[in-house]
C-alpha positions as CSV (number, residue, x, y, z in Angstrom):
1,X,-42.1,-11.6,13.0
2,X,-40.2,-9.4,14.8
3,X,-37.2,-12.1,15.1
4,X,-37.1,-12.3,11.5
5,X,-37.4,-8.5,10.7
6,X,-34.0,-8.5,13.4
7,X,-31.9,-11.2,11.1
8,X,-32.9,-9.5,8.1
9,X,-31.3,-6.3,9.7
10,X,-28.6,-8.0,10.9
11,X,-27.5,-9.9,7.8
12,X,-28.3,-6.6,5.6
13,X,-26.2,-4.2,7.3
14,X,-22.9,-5.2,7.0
15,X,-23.9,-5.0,3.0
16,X,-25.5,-1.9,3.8
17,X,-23.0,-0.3,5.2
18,X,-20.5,-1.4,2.4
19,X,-22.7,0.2,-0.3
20,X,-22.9,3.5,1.9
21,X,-19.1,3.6,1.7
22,X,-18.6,3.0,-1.6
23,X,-20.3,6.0,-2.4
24,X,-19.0,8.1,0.1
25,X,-15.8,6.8,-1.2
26,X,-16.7,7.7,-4.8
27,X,-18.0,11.2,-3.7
28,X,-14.5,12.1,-1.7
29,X,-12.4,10.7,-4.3
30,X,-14.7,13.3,-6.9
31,X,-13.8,16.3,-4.6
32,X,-10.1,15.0,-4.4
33,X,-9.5,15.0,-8.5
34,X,-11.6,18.4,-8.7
35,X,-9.4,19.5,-6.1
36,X,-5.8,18.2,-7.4
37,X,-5.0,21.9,-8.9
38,X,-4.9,23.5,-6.4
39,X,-2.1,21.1,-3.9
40,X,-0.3,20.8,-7.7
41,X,0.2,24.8,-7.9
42,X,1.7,24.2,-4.0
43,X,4.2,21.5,-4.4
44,X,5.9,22.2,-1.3
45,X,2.3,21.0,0.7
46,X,2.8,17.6,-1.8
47,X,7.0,17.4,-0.7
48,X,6.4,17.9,3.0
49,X,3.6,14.7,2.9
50,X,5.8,12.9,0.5
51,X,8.8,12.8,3.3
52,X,6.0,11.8,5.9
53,X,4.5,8.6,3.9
54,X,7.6,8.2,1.8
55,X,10.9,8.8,3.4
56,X,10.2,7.8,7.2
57,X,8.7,4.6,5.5
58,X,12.3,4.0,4.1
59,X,13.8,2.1,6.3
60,X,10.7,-0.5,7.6
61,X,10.9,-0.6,3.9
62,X,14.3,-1.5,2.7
63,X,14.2,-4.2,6.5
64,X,11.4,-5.6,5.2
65,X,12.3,-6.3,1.4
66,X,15.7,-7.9,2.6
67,X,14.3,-10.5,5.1
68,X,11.7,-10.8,2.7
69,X,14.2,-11.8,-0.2
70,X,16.3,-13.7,2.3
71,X,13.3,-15.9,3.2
72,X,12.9,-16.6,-0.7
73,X,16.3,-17.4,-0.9
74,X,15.8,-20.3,1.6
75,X,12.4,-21.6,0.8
76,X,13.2,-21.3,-2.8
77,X,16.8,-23.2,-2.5
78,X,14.7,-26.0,-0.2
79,X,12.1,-26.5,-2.5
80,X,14.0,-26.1,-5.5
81,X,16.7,-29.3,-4.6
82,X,14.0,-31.6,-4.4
83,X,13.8,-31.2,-8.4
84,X,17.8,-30.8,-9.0
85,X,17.0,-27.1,-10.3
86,X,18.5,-24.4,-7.6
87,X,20.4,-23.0,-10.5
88,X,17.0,-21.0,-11.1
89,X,16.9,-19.6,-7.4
90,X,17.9,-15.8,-8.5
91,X,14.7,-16.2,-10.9
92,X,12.7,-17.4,-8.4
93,X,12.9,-14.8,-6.1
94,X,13.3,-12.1,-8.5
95,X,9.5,-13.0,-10.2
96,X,8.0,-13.5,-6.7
97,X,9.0,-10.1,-5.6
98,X,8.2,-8.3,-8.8
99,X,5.2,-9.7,-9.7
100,X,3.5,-10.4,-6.5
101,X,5.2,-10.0,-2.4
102,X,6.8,-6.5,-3.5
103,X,3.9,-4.8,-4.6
104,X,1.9,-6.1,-2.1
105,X,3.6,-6.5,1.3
106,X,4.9,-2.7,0.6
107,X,1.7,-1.6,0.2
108,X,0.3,-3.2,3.4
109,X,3.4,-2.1,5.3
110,X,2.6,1.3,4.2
111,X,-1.1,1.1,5.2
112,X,-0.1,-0.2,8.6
113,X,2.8,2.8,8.8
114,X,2.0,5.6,6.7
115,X,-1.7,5.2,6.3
116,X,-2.6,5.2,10.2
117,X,-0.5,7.8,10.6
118,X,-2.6,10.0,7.7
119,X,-5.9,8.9,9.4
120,X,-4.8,9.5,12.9
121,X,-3.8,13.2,11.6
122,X,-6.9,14.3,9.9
123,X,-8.9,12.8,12.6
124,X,-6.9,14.5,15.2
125,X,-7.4,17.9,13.5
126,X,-11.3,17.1,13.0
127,X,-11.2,16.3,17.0
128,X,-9.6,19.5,18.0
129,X,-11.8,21.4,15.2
130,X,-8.4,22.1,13.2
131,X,-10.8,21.4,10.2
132,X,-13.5,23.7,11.3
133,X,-11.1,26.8,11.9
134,X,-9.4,26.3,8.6
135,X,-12.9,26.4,7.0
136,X,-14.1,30.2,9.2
137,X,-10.3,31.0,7.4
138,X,-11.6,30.8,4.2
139,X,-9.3,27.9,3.6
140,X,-10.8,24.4,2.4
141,X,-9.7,22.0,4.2
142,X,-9.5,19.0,2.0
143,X,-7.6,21.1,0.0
144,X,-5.4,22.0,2.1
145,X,-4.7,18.9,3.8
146,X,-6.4,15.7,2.9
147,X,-5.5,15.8,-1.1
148,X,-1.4,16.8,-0.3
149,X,-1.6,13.5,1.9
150,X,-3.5,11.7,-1.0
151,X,-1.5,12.5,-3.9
152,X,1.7,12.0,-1.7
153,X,0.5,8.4,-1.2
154,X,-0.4,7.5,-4.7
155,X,3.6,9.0,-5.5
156,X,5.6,7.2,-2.6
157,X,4.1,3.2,-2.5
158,X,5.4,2.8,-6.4
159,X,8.9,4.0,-5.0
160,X,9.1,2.0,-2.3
161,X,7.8,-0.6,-4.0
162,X,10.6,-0.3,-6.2
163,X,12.9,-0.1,-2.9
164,X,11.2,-3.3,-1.5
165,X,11.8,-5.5,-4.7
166,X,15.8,-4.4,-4.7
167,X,16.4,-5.2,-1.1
168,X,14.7,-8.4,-1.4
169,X,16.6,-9.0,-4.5
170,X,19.6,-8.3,-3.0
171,X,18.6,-10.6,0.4
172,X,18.0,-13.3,-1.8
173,X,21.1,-12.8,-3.5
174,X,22.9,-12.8,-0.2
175,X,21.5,-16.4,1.1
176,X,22.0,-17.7,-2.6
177,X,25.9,-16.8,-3.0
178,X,26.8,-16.3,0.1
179,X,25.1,-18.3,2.6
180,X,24.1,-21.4,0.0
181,X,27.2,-21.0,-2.4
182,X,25.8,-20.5,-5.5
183,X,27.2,-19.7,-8.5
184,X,27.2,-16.0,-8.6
185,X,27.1,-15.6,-12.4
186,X,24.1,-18.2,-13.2
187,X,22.4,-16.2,-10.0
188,X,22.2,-12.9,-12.5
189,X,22.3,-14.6,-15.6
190,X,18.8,-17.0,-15.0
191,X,17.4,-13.7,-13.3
192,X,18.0,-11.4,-16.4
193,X,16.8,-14.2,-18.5
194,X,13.7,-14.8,-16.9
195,X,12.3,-11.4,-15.7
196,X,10.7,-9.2,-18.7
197,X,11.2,-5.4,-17.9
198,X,7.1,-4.9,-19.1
199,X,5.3,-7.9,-18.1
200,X,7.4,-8.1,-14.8
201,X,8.8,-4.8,-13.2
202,X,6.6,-2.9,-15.0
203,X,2.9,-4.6,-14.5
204,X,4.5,-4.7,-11.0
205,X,4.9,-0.8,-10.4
206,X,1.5,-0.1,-11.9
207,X,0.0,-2.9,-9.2
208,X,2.3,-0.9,-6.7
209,X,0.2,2.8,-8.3
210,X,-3.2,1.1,-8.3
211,X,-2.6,-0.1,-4.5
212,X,-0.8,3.6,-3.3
213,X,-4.2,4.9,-5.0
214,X,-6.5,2.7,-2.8
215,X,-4.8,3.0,0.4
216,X,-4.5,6.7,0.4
217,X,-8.0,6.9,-0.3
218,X,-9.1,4.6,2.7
219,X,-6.8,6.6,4.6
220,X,-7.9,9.8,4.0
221,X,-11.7,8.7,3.8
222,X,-11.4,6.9,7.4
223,X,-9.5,10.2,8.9
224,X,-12.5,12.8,7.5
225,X,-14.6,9.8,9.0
226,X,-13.6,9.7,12.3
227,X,-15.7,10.5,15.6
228,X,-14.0,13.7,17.2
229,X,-12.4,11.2,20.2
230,X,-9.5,9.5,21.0
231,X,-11.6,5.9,20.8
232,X,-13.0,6.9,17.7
233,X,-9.5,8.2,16.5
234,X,-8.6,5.1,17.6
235,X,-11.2,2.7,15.8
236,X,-10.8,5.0,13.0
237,X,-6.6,3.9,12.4
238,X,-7.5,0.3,12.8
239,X,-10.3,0.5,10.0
240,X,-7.7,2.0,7.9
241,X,-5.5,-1.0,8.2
242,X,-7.7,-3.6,8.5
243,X,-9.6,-2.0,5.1
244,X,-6.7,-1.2,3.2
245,X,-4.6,-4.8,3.9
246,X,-8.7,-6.6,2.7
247,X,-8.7,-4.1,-0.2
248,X,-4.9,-4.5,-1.5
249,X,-6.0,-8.5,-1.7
250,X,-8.4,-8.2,-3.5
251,X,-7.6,-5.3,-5.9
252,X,-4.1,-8.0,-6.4
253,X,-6.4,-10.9,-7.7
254,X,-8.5,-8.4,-10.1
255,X,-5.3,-7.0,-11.4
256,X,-3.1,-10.3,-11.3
257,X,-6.0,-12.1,-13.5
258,X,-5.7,-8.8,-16.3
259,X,-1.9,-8.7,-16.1
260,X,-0.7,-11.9,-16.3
């Protein structure tokens, strides 16, 4: 009996332990929208998080996107001779970065850069009772700190999104024309034939909102969450990524199957 009453534990509490999150999750991201007036009436709290998460993330970014687009470029240009159509190459690439690789790889690269780094900061402020003095202050803490970093990320993965689909445009471009010698016209023209500004950039920049949403939540949920030590600091940065790279995949299918 007791063997059986230990499987049942064992198999239940990964599921368990899911549910528990989901509505802690729901709970945080219910003080964060109540919340949202107060970091909106202190922009200068959202601009300094924004040039954390957004602008240090620019250049990882804009690498990224170009080897990215470059890789296209050749796996496209391969695959595409063995049907005697390279000439829709610039289409290729330009659909499988707006639809699908931009939104996603940015926002995993984000997790892994800007994410870890929101989580290891609220956790190191809960370690070293940062949290705790702000609240003897008088001053709410997730006010003051967690929803600045929230909204910040929900603002900066849609531009660098945007960022990482034009540098991997632009890399694909690069091993097309210049590397493959294409034909630099019918590159553009099959692109802007082929890429709808709604259906494509568009559905693409609200995947990239929906994922900055999700990440920044995980972020900030696995910083508040965090056991006040450097391993639990620690454990608590690789959650974040590990979480947010599981969630982004899976939040892509649901919204993939609606969109297109």
């Amino acid at each position: 009996m007791r063997h059986i009453t230990n499987f049942i534990k064992t198999i239940g509490h990964p599921f368990s332990s899911l549910i528990i999150m989901l509505g802690e999750c729901t709970r945080l991201f219910w003080y964060l929208l109540t919340g949202c007036l107060y970091s909106l009436k202190r922009p200068q709290l959202i601009i300094k998080e924004v040039y954390f998460s957004g602008v240090l993330s620019l250049l990882i970014i804009a690498v990224s996107g170009w080897f990215v687009g470059m890789v296209l470029g050749l796996q496209g240009y391969n695959t595409l001779q063995r049907f005697g159509s390279v000439s829709v190459l610039g289409s290729l690439v330009a659909l499988s970065l707006l639809r699908e690789l931009g939104p996603v790889l940015c926002a995993i690269l984000f997790a892994s850069r800007a994410g870890s780094g929101m989580t290891a900061e609220i956790g190191l402020m809960k370690a070293t009772e940062q949290l705790d003095a702000m609240s003897v202050m008088a001053v709410d803490p997730i006010k003051r700190v967690v929803i600045p970093k929230f909204i910040s990320g929900i603002i900066a993965v849609p531009l660098l999104t945007a960022l990482f689909d034009t540098c991997g445009i632009l890399g694909g471009h690069f091993v097309g024309v210049n590397m493959l010698k294409l034909d630099q016209g019918t590159f553009w023209s099959q692109m802007q034939g082929s890429v709808d500004l709604h259906n494509d950039v568009i559905n693409g920049l609200i995947k990239a909102l929906f994922f900055g949403f999700i990440v920044s939540l995980i972020s900030v949920y696995q910083g508040l969450q965090a056991k006040p030590t450097a391993e639990g600091v620690s454990a608590a940065t690789t959650r974040t990524v590990v979480h947010s790279a599981l969630a982004v995949l899976a939040l892509d299918f649901i919204l993939t199957a609606f969109m297109f």
